[in-house]
C-alpha positions, -999 to +999 in steps of 0.1 A: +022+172+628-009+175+646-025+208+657-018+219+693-045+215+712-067+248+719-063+258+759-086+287+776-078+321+773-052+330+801-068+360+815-104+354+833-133+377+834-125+383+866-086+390+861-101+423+842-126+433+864-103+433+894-072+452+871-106+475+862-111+479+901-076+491+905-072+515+882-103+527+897-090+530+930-070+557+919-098+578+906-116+588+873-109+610+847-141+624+828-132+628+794-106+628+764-068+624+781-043+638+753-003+640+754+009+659+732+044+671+723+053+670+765+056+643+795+031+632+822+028+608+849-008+586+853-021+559+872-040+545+884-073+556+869-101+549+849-105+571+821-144+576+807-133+585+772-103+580+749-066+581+759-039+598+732-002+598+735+012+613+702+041+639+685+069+629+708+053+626+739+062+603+769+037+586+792+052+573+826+027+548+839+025+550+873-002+527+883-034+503+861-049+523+832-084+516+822-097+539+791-137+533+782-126+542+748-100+541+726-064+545+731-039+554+702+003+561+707+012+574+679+041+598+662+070+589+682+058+584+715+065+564+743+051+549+769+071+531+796+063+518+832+078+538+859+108+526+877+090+516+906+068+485+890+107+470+892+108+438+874+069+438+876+043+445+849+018+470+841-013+474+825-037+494+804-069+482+797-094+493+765-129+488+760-122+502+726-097+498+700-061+499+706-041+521+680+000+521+683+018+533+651+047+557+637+075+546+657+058+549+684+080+526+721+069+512+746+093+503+774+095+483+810+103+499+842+142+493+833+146+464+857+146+428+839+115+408+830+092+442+830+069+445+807+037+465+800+007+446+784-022+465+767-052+449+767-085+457+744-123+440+756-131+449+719-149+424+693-133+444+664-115+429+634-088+460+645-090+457+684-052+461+686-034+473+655+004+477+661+022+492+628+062+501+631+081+493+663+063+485+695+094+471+722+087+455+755+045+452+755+024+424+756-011+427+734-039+410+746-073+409+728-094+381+734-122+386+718-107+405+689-081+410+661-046+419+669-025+432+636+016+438+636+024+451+603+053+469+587+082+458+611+063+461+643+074+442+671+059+428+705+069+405+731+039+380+733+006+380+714-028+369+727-062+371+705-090+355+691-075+360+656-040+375+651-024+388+616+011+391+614+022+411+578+052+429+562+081+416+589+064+417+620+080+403+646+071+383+678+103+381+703+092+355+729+112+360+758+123+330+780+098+325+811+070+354+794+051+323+795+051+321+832+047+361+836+028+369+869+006+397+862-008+411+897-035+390+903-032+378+873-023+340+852+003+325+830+006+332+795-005+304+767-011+305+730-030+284+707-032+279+667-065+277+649-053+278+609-027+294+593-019+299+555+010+312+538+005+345+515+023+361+491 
């Protein structure tokens, strides 16, 4: 069989620099934003440094998240959309890399179809590393790496290059395809080489 034929990036320039525009609407945050160990409500802002969710914590976004820096869930945490996106989804955007590991959940608003997709601007070989679990997020890195490893899992994957190892799993859902982001496009894929590995 032939290689599908490579298709444009579904997310413009300009998709991201309006999301960037909304989370900014909701003001900015100067410097480091850590849970830890508790619960908090946030969105939507812009963030101008890195954004940590770790030891049990639980991060109810309430509206677009845009971190200048990094943003790592990790230990058990989770990160859901609140139930007012209703069968919508939400979004945080990195400039940096995208860390999500130990267990850590994400989770929809609780109504149907709702999903929240984290996206990284970053060029790195690491832009989006998602290792054990992961539940109802889309990752998004075009101009980077995304890497599920050790029995992570993720609705839909987008990136320049993506590495899937040790029973990573990819759950497309019916119609995730067709998924209308606010202001935003349909979903796509394409293939570029693959290998098998040992």
């Amino acid at each position: 069989l032939a290689d599908p034929v490579q298709i444009a990036m579904p997310i413009s320039d300009q998709n991201i620099l309006d999301w960037k525009a909304d989370a900014e609407s909701g003001g900015v945050y100067n410097g480091n934003y850590t849970v830890n160990s508790t619960s908090a409500s946030l969105g939507p802002k812009k963030i101008v440094g890195n954004l940590t969710v770790t030891n049990n914590a639980q991060l109810t976004i309430t509206g677009t998240l845009w971190v200048t820096g990094t943003v790592s869930v990790s230990n058990n945490a989770v990160v859901r959309l609140s139930p007012s996106y209703g069968s919508s989804e939400g979004l945080i955007i990195a400039e940096g890399t995208i860390t999500i590991g130990n267990n850590s959940t994400f989770s929809g608003s609780g109504s149907s179809g709702s999903y929240l997709m984290v996206l990284s601007t970053s060029t790195s070989t690491s832009a989006i590393t998602l290792d054990n679990n992961g539940g109802a997020v889309v990752l998004y890195a075009a101009n980077g790496t995304v890497n599920l490893s050790n029995n992570a899992g993720a609705k839909a994957l987008n990136g320049k290059n993506i590495y899937l190892n040790n029973n990573a799993v990819v759950t497309y859902d019916s119609g995730l395809a067709n998924a209308n982001f606010v202001n935003g496009p349909s979903g796509g894929w394409s293939v570029s080489s693959w290998k098998e590995v040992e």
